[in-house]
C-alpha positions, 0 to 999 in steps of 0.5 A, spaced: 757 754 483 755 756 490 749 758 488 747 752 484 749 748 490 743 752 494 738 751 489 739 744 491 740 744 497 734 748 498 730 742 493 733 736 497 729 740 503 724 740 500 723 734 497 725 730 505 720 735 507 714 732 504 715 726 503 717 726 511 715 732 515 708 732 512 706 726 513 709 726 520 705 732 522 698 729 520 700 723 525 702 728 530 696 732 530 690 728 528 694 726 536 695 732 539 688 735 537 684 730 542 689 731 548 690 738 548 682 738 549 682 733 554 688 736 558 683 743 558 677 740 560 681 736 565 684 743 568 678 747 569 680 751 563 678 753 556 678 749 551 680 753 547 686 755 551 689 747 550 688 749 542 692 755 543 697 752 546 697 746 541 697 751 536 703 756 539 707 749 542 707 748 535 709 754 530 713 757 536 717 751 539 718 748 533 722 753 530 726 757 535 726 750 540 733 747 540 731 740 538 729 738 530 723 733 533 720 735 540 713 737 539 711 742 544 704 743 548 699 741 553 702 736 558 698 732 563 704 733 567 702 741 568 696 740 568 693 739 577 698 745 577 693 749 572 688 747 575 689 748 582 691 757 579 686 757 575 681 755 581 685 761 586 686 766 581 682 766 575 683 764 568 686 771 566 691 771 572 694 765 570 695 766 563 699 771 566 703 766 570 703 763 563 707 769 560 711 771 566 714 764 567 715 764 559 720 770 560 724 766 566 725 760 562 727 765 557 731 767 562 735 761 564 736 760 557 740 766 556 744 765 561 746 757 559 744 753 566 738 749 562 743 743 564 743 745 571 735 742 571 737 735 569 741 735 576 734 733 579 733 726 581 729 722 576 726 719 581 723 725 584 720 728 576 717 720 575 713 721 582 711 727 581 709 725 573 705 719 576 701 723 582 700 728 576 697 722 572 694 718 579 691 724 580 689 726 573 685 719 572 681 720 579 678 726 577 676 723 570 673 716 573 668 721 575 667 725 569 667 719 566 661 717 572 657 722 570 659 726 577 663 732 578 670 730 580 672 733 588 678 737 589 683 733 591 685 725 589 684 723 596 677 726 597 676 722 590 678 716 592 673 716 597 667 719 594 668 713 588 664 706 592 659 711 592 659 714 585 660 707 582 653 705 586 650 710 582 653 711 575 650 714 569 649 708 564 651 714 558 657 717 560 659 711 564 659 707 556 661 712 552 668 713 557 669 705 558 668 704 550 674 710 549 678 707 554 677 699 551 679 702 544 685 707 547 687 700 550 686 695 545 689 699 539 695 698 539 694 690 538 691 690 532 695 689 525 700 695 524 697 697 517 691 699 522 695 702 527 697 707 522 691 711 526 692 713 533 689 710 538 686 717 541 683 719 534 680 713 535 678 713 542 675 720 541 672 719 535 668 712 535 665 714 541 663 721 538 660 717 532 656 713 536 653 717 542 651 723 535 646 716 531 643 713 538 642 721 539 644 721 546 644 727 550 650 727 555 655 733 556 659 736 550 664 740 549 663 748 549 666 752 544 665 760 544 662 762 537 668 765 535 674 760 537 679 765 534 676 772 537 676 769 544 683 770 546 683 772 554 688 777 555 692 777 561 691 781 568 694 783 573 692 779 580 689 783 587 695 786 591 694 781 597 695 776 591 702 777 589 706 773 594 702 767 591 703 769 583 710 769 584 710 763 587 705 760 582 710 763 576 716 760 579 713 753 579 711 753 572 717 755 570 721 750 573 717 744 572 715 746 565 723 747 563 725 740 567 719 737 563 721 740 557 729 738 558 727 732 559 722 729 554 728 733 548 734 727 552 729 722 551 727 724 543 734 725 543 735 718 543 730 717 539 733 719 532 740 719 529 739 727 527 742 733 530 742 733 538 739 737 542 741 744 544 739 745 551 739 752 552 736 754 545 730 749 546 729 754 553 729 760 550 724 756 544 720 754 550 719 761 553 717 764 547 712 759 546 709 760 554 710 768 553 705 767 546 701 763 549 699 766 555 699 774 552 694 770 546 690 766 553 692 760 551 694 754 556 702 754 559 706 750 553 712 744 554 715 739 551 711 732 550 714 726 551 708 722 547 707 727 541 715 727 540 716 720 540 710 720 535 713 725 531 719 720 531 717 714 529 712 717 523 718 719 520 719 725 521 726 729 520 726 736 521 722 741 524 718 742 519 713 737 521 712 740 529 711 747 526 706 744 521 702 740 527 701 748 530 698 749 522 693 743 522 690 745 529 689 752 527 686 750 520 682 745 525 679 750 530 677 755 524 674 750 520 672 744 523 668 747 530 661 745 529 664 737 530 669 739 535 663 741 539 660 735 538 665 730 542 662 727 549 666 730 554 666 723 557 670 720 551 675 725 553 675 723 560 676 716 558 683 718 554 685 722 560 684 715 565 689 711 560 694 717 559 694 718 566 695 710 568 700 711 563 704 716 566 706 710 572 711 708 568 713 701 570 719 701 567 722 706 571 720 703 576 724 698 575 729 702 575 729 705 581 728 700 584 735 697 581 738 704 583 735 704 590 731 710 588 724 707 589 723 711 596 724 719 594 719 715 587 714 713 592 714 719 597 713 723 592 707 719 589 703 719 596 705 726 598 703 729 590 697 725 592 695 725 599 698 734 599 699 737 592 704 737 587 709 742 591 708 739 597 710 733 593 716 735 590 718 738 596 717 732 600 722 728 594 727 733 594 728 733 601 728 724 602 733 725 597 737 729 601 737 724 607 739 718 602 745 722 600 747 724 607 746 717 608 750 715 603 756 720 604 757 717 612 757 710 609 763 708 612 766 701 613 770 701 619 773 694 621 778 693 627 782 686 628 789 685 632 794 682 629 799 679 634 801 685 638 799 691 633 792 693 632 790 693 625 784 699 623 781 700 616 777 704 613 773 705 607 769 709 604 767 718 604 769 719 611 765 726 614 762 727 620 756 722 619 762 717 620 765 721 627 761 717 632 763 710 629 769 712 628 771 714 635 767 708 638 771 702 635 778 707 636 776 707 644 776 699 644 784 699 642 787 699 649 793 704 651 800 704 648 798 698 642 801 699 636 796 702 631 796 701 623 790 705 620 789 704 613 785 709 609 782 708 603 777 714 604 775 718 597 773 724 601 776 727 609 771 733 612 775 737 617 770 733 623 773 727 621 780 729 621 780 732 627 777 726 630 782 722 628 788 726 629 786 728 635 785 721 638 792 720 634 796 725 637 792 723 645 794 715 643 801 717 641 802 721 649 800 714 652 805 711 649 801 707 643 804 708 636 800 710 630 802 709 623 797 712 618 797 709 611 793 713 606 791 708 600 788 711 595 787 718 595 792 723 600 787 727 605 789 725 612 797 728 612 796 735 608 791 737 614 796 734 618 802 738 614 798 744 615 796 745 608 789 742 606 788 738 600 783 741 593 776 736 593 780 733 587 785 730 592 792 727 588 792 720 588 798 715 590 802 713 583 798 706 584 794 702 589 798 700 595 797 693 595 799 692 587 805 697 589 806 697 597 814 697 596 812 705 592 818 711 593 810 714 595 811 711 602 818 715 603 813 722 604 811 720 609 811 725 615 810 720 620 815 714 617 819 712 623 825 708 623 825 703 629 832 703 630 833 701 622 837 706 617 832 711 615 834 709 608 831 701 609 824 704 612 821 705 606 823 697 604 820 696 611 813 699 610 813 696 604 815 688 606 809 689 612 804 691 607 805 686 603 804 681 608 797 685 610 794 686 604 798 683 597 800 676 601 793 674 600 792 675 593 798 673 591 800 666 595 794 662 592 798 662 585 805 661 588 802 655 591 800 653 585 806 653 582 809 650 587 804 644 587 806 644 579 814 643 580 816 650 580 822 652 586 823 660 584 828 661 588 830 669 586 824 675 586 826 681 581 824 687 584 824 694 579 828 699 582 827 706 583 832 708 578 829 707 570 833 701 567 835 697 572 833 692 578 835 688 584 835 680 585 
C-alpha cells in the first residue's frame, strides 16, 4: 500500500512537472539567456561569466535554495559593485570574492539570522537599486552611441550632450529598435506576449543588422565556452584590506537582494513559503560554485522569479531546468550567440535599469515618510558609489529615527490654581531641553499635575523630570504625577526601574479614572481627607480633565431629549456588587 502510494505520488510529480515546471522553464530561459549577457557586458566582465552564473543560479539555488519558485543569477543590482572589483583587482580575484562571499552567506544561514537582513529600510535597498539601474543606463546610453562609457554616472551625464551630437547611425538603431520593442511589448495581444519581450529585443535587432550586413561591435566568446572557466586567485598582500571589504559587500548585498526578492515571489503563489535560512545557504552554495567555475556572483532576481510565477511554474524544477537550458544553449548555439550587437544588449540594459526605479515604491515611501533616505541614497549611489550610498542611507535613517523617538508633544495650560502638564509620546533625552524649557515657565510653589502618556522614559528624562520635581516640591509647589498608559516614572522613582516591556495600567485613565491603580501610587496625597476617599478623590479630578469632555456632549443630549438621571452606578471594587 505505501509503496503503491509512492509510486503515484512520484507519477502525479511528474505529470505537474511537464505539464507545468517544463513550460515555465523555457519562458524562463529564453529570458534569462539575453539578460546574463547584458549584465556581463555591462560590468566589464566575461560573457561567459554571466552564463555560468545563470547556469549555477539555476541547477544549485534552484535545488538547495529555501524558496520552490526563486529563480537565482546575474542581477543588475550587483552589477556597478562587480565592475568597480573587477576594474581593481581583475576578473580572477573577483571570482574569489565571489566564492568567498558564498562561504559567509553560507554562514549566516547556518546560524538562522537570514531574517536579521530584512531589519534594512526598504527605502534604503530601492535607493540603492534605483542608483544601480540610474547608473546602469548611463553607461548603456553610451554603448548604445557608439562611445565608451566613462567611469562614473557623473562624468557620463556630462559627457552625454557631446556623445549625442556625434552618435553612430548603426549602433544608435540598433539600441533605440531594442529599446522601442522592450517598451512597446508588453502592449501588444497576450497570445503575442507568450514570448518575452527581451528575446525579442535581442533577437530582432540581431536579425536585422546580420541582412543588412552591418558591421557594428558583437559579442565575443572563447572558442571553448565550456573549457574557459577562470580559477580564482589569491590578490597581492597590499590588496587584502580591500578584498575583504570587497567579500563582505557581496555578500551582504547579494543575501538582502536574494531575501528580499524570495518575500516578494512569496506573495506571488499559493505553494510552499520560503525558508529563509535554507534559501542563504542555497544562495551561498551557488556564489561558491560560481565563483570556483569563474563565473559571475549569483542572487535571487525579482524579474526571472515573477516570471517563473506566472508562466505557471509549480516547483523547483523549472528554475533548475532553466540552468539546464542555458548550459545546452552555450554549448550548441555559440556561433549565434556571437552574433548579438552588443547595442542590442545596451538598449535591454537601458529599459531594465529605467525599470529598477520603481514609481510604485516611491509612492510608498513617500506615504511612509521614507522618501528622504530613498532619495539620498539614489544621489549619493550616483554622485560617490553604491557603498558610499549605502552608507549615506543608513545613517539618515538613523537621524530620522532619532528624531522620530524625541517627538514629544508637551503642552502646559493653567487651570485655575493648578498647572496642568502633558506629555505624549517616547520621552528620552532629545525631549530634555523642551521638557525642562516648559516645566520653568510654572511659577514656584503652584500646584502641578503631570499627566504622562509616554510609551517609553530613558534614565535623562527621568532625572530631568524627578529632579525638578523634588526642587518645585522644596519651593513649596505640589506635584502629582500621573502615569496614564504605561508606568516608567514611579518604579525609577521606587528605586526599582521598569523592563522595556513596561506593565500597563489595567485600562486607559480616562475610561477608568475612578481605577483602584490610583491607590499605588507613592505620592497619593490625602489633603486633609481620609486616606481611604483619596482614590475617589484623584479620580473625581480626572474625570473632570480628561472624561468630562467626551462624555458630556451625550448627556446633553439625553437631557435635550427628556431624560433626567438621577442616580449614576458606579462598579465597586468588590466583584458582584456596586454603589449608587
Amino acid at each position: 500500500m505505501t509503496s503503491s502510494a509512492t509510486v503515484a505520488g512520484w507519477q502525479d510529480q511528474v505529470r505537474s512537472a511537464l505539464r507545468y515546471d517544463v513550460p515555465a522553464s523555457l519562458v524562463v530561459f529564453l529570458i534569462a539567456l539575453p539578460l546574463s549577457l547584458g549584465i556581463a557586458v555591462a560590468s566589464g566582465a566575461p560573457v561567459v561569466a554571466g552564463l555560468i552564473a545563470a547556469a549555477v543560479g539555476g541547477i544549485v539555488a534552484g535545488a538547495m535554495g529555501g524558496s520552490v519558485v526563486q529563480v537565482s543569477g546575474p542581477a543588475a543590482g550587483l552589477t556597478v559593485i562587480v565592475a568597480e572589483i573587477n576594474l581593481q583587482y581583475g576578473w580572477a580575484v573577483t571570482c574569489l570574492i565571489t566564492l568567498a562571499a558564498g562561504l559567509i552567506q553560507i554562514g549566516l544561514g547556518a546560524v538562522r539570522v537570514a531574517r536579521t537582513a530584512l531589519a534594512v529600510s526598504p527605502a534604503i535597498v530601492h535607493g540603492m537599486l534605483a542608483g544601480v539601474g540610474l547608473t546602469i543606463a548611463l553607461a548603456q546610453l553610451h554603448v548604445l552611441l557608439g562611445a565608451r562609457p566613462q567611469s562614473s554616472a557623473i562624468e557620463n551625464i556630462l559627457e552625454m550632450p557631446a556623445e549625442i551630437l556625434r552618435p553612430n547611425p548603426l549602433t544608435a538603431a540598433i539600441g533605440l529598435a531594442a529599446i522601442a520593442l522592450m517598451l512597446l511589448w508588453p502592449r501588444l495581444p497576450s497570445m503575442v506576449q507568450k514570448i518575452p519581450a527581451a528575446l525579442i529585443a535581442v533577437a530582432v535587432p540581431t536579425a536585422t543588422a546580420a541582412v543588412l550586413g552591418w558591421d557594428v561591435p558583437r559579442i565575443s566568446l572563447p572558442d571553448h565556452p565550456l573549457q574557459s572557466f577562470a580559477l580564482p586567485q589569491l590578490p597581492a598582500a597590499g590588496q587584502i584590506q580591500g578584498v575583504i571589504l570587497a567579500v563582505f559587500t557581496v555578500a551582504l548585498v547579494a543575501s538582502v537582494e536574494s531575501l528580499l526578492s524570495a518575500v516578494a515571489v512569496d506573495k506571488l503563489h499559493d505553494g510552499p513559503r520560503v525558508k529563509l535560512d535554507r534559501e542563504l545557504i542555497g544562495q551561498g552554495t551557488a556564489n561558491v560554485v560560481s565563483g570556483a567555475l569563474g563565473g559571475y556572483p549569483v542572487t535571487g532576481v525579482i524579474v526571472r522569479s515573477s516570471t517563473n510565477v506566472k508562466a505557471g511554474a509549480r516547483s523547483r524544477v523549472s528554475a533548475v531546468l532553466h540552468g539546464v537550458w542555458i548550459v545546452a544553449a552555450v554549448a550548441l548555439l555559440a556561433a549565434h550567440i556571437e552574433r548579438i550587437p552588443v547595442a542590442a544588449l545596451a538598449g535591454l540594459l537601458v529599459v531594465i535599469g529605467l525599470q529598477l526605479v520603481n514609481i510604485k515604491h516611491i509612492r510608498h515611501l513617500r506615504h511612509h515618510r521614507e522618501l528622504p533616505v530613498y532619495v539620498v541614497t539614489v544621489v549619493g549611489v550616483l554622485a560617490l558609489n553604491l557603498i558610499e550610498g549605502v552608507l549615506l542611507g543608513v545613517g539618515l535613517t538613523v537621524l530620522i529615527a532619532l528624531r522620530r523617538l524625541g517627538r514629544t508633544s508637551i503642552h502646559t495650560e493653567r487651570s485655575g490654581e493648578r498647572w496642568h502638564v502633558r506629555v505624549a509620546g517616547s520621552l528620552t533625552f532629545l525631549s530634555v531641553p523642551r521638557l525642562s524649557r516648559e516645566l520653568a515657565e510654572i511659577p514656584e510653589g503652584a500646584a502641578v499635575d503631570i499627566d504622562l502618556y509616554v510609551d517609553f522614559m530613558d534614565h535623562a528624562a527621568f532625572d530631568a523630570l524627578h529632579s525638578w520635581r523634588l526642587d518645585h516640591q522644596r519651593r513649596g509647589g505640589i506635584v502629582d504625577i500621573d502615569e496614564i498608559h504605561e508606568r516608567w516614572y514611579h518604579p525609577s522613582a521606587g528605586g526599582t526601574p521598569p523592563h522595556p516591556a513596561a506593565e500597563k495600567a489595567p485600562s486607559p485613565r480616562w475610561f477608568a479614572p475612578w481605577s483602584t491603580w490610583q491607590s499605588q501610587r507613592p505620592d497619593a496625597r490625602t489633603n486633609g481627607q481620609p486616606a481611604e476617599l483619596e482614590p475617589l478623590m484623584v479620580g473625581a479630578r480626572d474625570y473632570h480633565r480628561r472624561a468630562r469632555r467626551l462624555v458630556h456632549p451625550y448627556l446633553r443630549k439625553l437631557a435635550r431629549e427628556g431624560q433626567r438621571p438621577a442616580q449614576l452606578f458606579l462598579p465597586a471594587p468588590i466583584r458582584g456588587s456596586c454603589r449608587t
